[in-house]
C-alpha positions as CSV (number, residue, x, y, z in Angstrom):
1,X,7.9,-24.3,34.8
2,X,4.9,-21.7,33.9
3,X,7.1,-20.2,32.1
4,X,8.1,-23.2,29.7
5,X,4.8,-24.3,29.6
6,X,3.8,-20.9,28.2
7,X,6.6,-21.1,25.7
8,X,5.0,-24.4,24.6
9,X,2.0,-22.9,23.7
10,X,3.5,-20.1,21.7
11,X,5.1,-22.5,19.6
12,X,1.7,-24.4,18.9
13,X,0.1,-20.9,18.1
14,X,2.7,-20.4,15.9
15,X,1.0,-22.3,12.9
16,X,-1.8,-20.4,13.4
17,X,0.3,-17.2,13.5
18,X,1.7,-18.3,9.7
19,X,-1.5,-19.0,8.6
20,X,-2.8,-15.6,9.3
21,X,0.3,-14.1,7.9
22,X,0.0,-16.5,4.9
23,X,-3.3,-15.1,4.0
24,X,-2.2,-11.7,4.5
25,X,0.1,-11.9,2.2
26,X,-1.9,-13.4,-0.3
27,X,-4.1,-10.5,-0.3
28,X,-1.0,-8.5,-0.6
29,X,0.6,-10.3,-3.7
30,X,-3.1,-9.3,-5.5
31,X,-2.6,-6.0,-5.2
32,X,1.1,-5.9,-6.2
33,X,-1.2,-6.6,-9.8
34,X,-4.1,-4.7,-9.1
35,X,-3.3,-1.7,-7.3
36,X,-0.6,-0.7,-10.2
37,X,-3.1,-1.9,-13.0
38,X,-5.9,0.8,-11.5
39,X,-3.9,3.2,-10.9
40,X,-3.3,3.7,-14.4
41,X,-6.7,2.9,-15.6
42,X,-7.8,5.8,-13.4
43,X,-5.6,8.4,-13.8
44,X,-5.0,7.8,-17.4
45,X,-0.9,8.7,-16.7
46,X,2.4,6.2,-16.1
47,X,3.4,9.3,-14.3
48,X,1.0,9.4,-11.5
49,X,1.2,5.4,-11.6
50,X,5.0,6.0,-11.0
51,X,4.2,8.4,-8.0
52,X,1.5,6.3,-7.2
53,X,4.7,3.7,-6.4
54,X,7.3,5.9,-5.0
55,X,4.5,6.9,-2.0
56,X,4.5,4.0,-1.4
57,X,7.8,3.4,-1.3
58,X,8.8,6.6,0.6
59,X,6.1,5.6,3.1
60,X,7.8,2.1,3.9
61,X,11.1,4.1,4.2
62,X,10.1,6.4,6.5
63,X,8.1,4.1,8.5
64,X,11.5,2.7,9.0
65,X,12.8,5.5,11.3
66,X,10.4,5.1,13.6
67,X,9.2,1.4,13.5
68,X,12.3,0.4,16.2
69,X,10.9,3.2,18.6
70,X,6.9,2.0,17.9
71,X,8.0,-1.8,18.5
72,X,10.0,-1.1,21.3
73,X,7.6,1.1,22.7
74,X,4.2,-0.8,22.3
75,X,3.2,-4.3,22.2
76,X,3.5,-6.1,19.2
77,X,0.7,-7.7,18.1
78,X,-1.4,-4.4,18.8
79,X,0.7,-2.9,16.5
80,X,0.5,-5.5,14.2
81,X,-3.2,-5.8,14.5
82,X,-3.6,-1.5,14.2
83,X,-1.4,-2.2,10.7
84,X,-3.5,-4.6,9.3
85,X,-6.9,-2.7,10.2
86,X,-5.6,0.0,8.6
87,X,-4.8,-1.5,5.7
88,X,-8.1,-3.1,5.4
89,X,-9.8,-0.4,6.0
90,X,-8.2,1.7,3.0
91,X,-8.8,-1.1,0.7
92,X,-12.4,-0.9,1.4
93,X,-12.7,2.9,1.1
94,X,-10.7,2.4,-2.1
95,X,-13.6,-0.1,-3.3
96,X,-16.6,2.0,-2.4
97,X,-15.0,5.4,-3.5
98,X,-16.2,5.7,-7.9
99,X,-13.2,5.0,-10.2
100,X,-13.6,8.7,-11.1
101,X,-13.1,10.1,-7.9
102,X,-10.3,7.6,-6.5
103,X,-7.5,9.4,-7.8
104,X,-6.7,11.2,-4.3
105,X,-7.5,8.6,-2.5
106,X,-4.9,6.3,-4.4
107,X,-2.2,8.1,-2.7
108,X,-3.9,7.4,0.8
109,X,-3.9,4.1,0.7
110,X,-0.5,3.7,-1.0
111,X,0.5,5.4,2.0
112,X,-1.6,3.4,4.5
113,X,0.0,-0.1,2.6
114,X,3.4,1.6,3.3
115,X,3.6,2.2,6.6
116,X,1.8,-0.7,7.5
117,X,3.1,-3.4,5.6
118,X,6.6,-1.8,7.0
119,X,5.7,-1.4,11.1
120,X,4.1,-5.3,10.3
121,X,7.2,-7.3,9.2
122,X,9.6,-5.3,11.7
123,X,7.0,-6.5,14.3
124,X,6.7,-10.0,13.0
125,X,10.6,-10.4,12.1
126,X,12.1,-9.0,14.9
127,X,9.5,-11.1,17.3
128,X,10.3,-14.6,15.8
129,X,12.6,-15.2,18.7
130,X,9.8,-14.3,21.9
131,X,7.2,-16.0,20.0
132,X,8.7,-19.5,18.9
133,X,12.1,-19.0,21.8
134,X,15.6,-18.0,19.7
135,X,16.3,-21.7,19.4
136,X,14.1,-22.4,16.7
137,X,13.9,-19.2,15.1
138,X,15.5,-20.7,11.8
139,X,12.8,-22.7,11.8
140,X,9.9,-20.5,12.3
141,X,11.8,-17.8,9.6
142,X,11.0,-20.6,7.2
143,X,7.9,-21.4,8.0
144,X,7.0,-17.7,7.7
145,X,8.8,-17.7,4.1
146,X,7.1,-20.7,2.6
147,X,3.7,-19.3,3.7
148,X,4.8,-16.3,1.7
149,X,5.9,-18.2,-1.1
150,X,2.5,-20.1,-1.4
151,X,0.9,-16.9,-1.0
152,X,3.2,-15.1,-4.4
153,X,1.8,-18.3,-6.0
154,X,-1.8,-17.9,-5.2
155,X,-2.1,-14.3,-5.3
156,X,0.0,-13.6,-8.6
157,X,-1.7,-16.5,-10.5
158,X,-5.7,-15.5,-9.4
159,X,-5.4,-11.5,-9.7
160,X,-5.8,-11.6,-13.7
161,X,-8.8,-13.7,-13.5
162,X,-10.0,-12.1,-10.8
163,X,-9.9,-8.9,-12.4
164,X,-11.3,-10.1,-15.7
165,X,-13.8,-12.1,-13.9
166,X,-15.2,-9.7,-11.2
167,X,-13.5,-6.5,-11.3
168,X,-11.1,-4.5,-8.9
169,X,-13.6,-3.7,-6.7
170,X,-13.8,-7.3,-5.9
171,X,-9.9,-7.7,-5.1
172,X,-9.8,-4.3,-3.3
173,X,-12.5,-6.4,-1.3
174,X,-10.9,-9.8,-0.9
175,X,-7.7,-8.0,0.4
176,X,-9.5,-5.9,2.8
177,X,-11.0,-9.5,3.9
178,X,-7.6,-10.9,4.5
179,X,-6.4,-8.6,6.6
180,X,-9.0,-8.3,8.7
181,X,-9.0,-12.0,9.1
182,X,-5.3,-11.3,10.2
183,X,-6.1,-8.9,12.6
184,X,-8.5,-11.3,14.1
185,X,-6.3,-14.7,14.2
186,X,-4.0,-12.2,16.0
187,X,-6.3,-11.3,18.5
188,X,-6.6,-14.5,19.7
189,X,-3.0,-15.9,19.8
190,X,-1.1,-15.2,22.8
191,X,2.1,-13.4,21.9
192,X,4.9,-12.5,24.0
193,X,5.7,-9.3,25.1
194,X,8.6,-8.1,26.7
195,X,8.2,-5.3,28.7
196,X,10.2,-2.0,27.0
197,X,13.0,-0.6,29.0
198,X,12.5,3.1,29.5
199,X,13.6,5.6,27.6
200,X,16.6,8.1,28.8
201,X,18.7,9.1,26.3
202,X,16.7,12.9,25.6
203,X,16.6,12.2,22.3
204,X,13.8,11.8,19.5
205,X,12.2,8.3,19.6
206,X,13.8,8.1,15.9
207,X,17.0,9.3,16.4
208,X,17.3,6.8,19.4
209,X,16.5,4.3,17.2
210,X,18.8,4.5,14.5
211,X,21.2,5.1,17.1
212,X,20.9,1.6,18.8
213,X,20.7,0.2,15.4
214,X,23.8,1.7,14.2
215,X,25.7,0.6,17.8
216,X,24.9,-3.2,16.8
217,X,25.9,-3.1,13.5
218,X,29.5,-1.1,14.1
219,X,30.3,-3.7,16.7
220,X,29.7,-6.8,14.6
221,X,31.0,-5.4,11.6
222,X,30.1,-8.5,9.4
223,X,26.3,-7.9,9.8
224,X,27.0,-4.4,8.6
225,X,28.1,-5.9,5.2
226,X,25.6,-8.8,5.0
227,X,23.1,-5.7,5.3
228,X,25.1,-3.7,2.9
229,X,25.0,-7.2,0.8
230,X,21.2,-6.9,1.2
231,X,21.2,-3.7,-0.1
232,X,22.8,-4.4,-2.9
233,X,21.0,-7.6,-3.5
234,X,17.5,-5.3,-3.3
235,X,18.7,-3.3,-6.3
236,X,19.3,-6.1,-8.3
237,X,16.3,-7.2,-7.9
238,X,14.6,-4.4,-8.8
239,X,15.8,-5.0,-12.4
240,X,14.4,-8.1,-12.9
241,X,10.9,-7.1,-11.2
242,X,10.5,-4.3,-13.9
243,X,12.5,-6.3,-16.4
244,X,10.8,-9.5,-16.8
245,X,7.5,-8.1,-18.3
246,X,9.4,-6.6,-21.0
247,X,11.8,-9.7,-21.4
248,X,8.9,-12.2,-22.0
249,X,7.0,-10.1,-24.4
250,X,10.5,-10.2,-26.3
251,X,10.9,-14.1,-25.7
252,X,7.4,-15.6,-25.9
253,X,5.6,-12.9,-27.6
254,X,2.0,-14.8,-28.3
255,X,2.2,-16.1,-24.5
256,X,4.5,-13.9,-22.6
257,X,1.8,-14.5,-19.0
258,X,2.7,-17.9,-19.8
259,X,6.7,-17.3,-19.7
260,X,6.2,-14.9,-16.4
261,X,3.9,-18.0,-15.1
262,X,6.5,-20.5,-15.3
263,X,9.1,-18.3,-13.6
264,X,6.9,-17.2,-10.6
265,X,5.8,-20.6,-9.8
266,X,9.0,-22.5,-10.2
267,X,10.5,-19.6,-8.4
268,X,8.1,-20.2,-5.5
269,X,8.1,-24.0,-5.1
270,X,11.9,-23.3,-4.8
271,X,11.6,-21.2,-2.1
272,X,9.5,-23.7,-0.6
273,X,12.0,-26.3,-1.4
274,X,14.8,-24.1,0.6
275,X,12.7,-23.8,3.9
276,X,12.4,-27.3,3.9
277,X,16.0,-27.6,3.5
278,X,16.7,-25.3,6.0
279,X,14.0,-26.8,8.8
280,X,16.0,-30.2,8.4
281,X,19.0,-28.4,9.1
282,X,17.5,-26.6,12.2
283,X,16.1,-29.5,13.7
284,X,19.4,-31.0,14.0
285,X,20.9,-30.1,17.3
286,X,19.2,-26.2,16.7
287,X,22.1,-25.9,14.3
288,X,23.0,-22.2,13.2
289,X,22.8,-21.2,9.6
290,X,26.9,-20.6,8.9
291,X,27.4,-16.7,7.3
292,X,29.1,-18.0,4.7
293,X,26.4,-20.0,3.5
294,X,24.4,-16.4,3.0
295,X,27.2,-15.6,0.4
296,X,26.8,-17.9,-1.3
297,X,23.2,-18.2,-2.0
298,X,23.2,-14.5,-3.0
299,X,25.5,-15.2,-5.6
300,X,23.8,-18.1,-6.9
301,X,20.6,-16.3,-7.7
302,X,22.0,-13.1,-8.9
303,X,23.4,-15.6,-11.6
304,X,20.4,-17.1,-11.9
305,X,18.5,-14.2,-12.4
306,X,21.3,-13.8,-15.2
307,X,20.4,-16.8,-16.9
308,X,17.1,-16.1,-16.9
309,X,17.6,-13.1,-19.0
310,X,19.6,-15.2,-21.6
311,X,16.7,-16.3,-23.4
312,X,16.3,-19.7,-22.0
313,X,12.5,-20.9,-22.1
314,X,10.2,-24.0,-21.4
315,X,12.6,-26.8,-19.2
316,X,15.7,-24.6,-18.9
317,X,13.6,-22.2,-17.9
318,X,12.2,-24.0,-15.1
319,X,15.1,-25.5,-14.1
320,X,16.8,-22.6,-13.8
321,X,13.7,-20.4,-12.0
322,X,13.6,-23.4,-9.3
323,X,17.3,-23.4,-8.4
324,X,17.0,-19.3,-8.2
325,X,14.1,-19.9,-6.2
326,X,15.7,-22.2,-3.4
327,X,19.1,-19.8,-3.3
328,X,16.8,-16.4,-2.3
329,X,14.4,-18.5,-0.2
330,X,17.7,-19.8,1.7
331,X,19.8,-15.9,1.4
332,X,16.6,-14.5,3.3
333,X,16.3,-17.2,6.0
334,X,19.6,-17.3,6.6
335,X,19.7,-13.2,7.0
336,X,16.7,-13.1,9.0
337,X,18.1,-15.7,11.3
338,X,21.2,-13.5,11.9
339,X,19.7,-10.3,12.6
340,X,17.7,-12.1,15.0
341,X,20.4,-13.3,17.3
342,X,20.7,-9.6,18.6
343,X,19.1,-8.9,21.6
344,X,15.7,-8.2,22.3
345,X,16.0,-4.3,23.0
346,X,18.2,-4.2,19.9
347,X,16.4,-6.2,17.6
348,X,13.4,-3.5,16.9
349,X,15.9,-0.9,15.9
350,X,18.0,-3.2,13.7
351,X,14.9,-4.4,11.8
352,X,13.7,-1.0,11.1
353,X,17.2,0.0,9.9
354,X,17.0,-3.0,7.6
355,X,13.4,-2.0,6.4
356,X,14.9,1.2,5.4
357,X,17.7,-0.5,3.6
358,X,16.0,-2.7,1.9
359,X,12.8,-0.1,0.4
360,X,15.8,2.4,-0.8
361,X,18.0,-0.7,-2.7
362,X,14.3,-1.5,-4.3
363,X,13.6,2.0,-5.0
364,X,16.3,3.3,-6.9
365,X,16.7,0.0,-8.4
366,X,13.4,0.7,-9.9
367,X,14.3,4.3,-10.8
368,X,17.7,2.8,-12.0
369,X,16.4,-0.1,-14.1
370,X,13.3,1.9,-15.4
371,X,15.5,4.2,-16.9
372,X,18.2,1.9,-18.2
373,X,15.6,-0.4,-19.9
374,X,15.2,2.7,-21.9
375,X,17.9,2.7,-24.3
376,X,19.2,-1.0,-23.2
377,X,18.3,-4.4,-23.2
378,X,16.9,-6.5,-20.4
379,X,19.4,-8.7,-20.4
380,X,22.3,-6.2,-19.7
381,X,20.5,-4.4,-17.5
382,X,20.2,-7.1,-15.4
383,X,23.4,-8.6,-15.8
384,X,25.2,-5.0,-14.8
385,X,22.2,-4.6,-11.4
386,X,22.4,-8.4,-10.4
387,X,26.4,-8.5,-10.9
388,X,26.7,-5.5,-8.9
389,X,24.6,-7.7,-6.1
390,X,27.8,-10.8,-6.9
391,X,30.5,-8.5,-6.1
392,X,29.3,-7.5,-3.1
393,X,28.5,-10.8,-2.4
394,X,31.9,-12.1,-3.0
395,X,33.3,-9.2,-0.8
396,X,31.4,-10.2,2.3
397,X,32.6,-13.7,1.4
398,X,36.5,-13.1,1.2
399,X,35.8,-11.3,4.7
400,X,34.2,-14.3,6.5
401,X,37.3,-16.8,5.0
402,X,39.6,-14.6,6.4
403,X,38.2,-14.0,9.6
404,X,37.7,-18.2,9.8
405,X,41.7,-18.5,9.0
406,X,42.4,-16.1,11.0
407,X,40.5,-17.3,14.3
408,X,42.1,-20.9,13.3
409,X,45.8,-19.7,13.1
410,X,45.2,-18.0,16.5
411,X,43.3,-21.4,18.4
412,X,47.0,-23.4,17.0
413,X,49.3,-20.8,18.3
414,X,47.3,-20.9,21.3
């Protein structure tokens, strides 16, 4: 009974939990604009801006092999808390250090953001089901995502006034703020903890974790592919991340913040849309989110993503951005959801793995679509990255049917 009550209050903290995540993230989605921006402005070279990216990248990545052992290892929220000190902590080096003598320390904190934004969503994703209990783990996923969404909204929409207004000092600042607002909401929310099992297999912490990973996904051979699928999907995305820029200048040359404008936000309030959708469906019994159903939302927005780049504007536009928005709200829901049916002990090591998989679709999407943007046009590009991400939706797709016909043939022989 202490027990339940206990898991009662977890669920009640758990608004407080997306709140601090919420504003986290917020902070996050101004640098995504900022951090780039200076970069450039102080090293006066798109090459060190494109390092300045890949550490960062790289960072996340290698996070990856050992965030499974660190979660599995230590308790969450400390690590969560540690992950978001850090990163505040760089930010505000970052906005006492001169512009002139920043350029070293650029590469710290892209590092810093790396690992820690990395070691904070394997923590926070792969936790969902101790905090909030595994039945309504849909549920809090979406939660989670729509404070993420508002927080894309927010963030992308202030940093350019923000900058113009105040300076990047002053969102250096502000982010360092919201994480260490983060780290303190943490502090005082009771998380659960379960108590790791200890380690005797001999082998690195890494290499262990991978290794459990690896187990869960050989033996349920569909979540290999969704992640595969996700994969996929991350490189696609890439293209129209670096893309879009380019493709509004083309299309709305006198406004093009005003094109990217209308797509973020329309893209966000659909991901809001989709969590809603999604939490109706949860509530209902604690219905799971069918596989299928991932499928298919991945290859709705990979063709929306298409049609974006077909030179639509104003309504069309909009339309389009919002239906785009509710199929990746829903394809990363749904994914989360299903990762997090594995159990506890697993669900570290999958995570990481995941983070891993996701950073290297994004990064050599970016390397891929950077380079292709070169001597082709937006619109291909992303037609040949995001069709790429159709297919192997499609694939995954044909496998679930079949498995469904096949488990139905054998219940009426049976």
């Amino acid at each position: 009974m202490a027990a339940r009550r206990h898991g009662c209050g977890l669920v009640r903290h758990f608004r407080w939990l997306v709140a601090g995540y919420t504003l986290s993230a917020f902070g996050g989605h101004l640098n995504i604009v900022a951090l780039g921006l200076y970069a450039f402005l102080v090293t006066g070279s798109a090459l060190h801006t494109g390092l300045f990216m890949a550490v960062r990248l790289v960072s996340g990545f290698v996070t990856g092999l050992f965030s499974g052992a660190i979660v599995s290892r230590f308790p969450r929220k400390r690590v969560m808390m540690t992950a978001d000190l850090a990163q505040s902590s760089a930010l505000l080096c970052l906005a006492i250090v001169p512009p002139d003598s920043a350029a070293g320390l650029l590469y710290a904190v892209a590092t810093v953001a790396g690992c820690g934004s990395t070691l904070f969503n394997v923590c926070l994703r792969s936790g969902i089901p101790d905090i909030v209990g595994a039945e309504h783990r849909v549920r809090g996923n979406a939660m989670l995502v729509t404070g993420r969404s508002l927080a894309t909204v927010a963030g992308m929409g202030s940093a350019g006034a923000i900058i113009a207004v105040a300076g990047f000092e002053t969102v250096f600042v502000i982010n360092a703020a919201t994480y260490l607002l983060s780290a303190l909401n943490l502090a005082r929310l009771p998380l659960l903890r379960t108590p790791p099992e200890p380690e005797t297999s001999g082998q690195p912490a890494w290499k262990s974790s991978l290794s459990s990973a690896y187990l869960v996904l050989t033996a349920t051979p569909v979540l290999l592919i969704m992640m595969a699928v996700r994969t996929v999907e991350g490189f696609g995305s890439a293209s129209h991340i670096v893309g879009l820029p380019v493709h509004a200048a083309t299309v709305q040359p006198v406004e093009p913040a005003m094109f990217l404008s209308q797509f973020w936000v329309c893209w966000a309030l659909g991901n809001i849309v989709a969590q809603q959708i999604v939490m109706r469906w949860a509530t209902r019994g604690g219905r799971r989110l069918p596989d299928q159903s991932f499928a298919v939302s991945v290859i709705i927005m990979s063709i929306g993503f298409i049609v974006v780049f077909t030179g639509i504007t104003s309504w069309t536009l909009m339309v389009v951005a919002l239906i785009t928005g509710i199929a990746d709200g829903y394809a990363e829901t749904s994914f989360m959801s299903r990762l997090q049916a594995a159990s506890e002990d697993r669900r570290g090591q999958l995570f990481g793995l995941v983070a891993m998989a996701e950073t290297t679709g994004l990064g050599l999407g970016m390397l891929t679509s950077a380079a292709l943007l070169t001597y082709q046009t937006p619109s291909t590009v992303v037609t040949v990255m995001h069709g790429l991400a159709v297919v192997a939706a499609i694939v995954l797709l044909v496998r679930l049917l079949r498995r469904r016909r096949a488990r139905q043939e054998t219940e009426l022989t049976t």
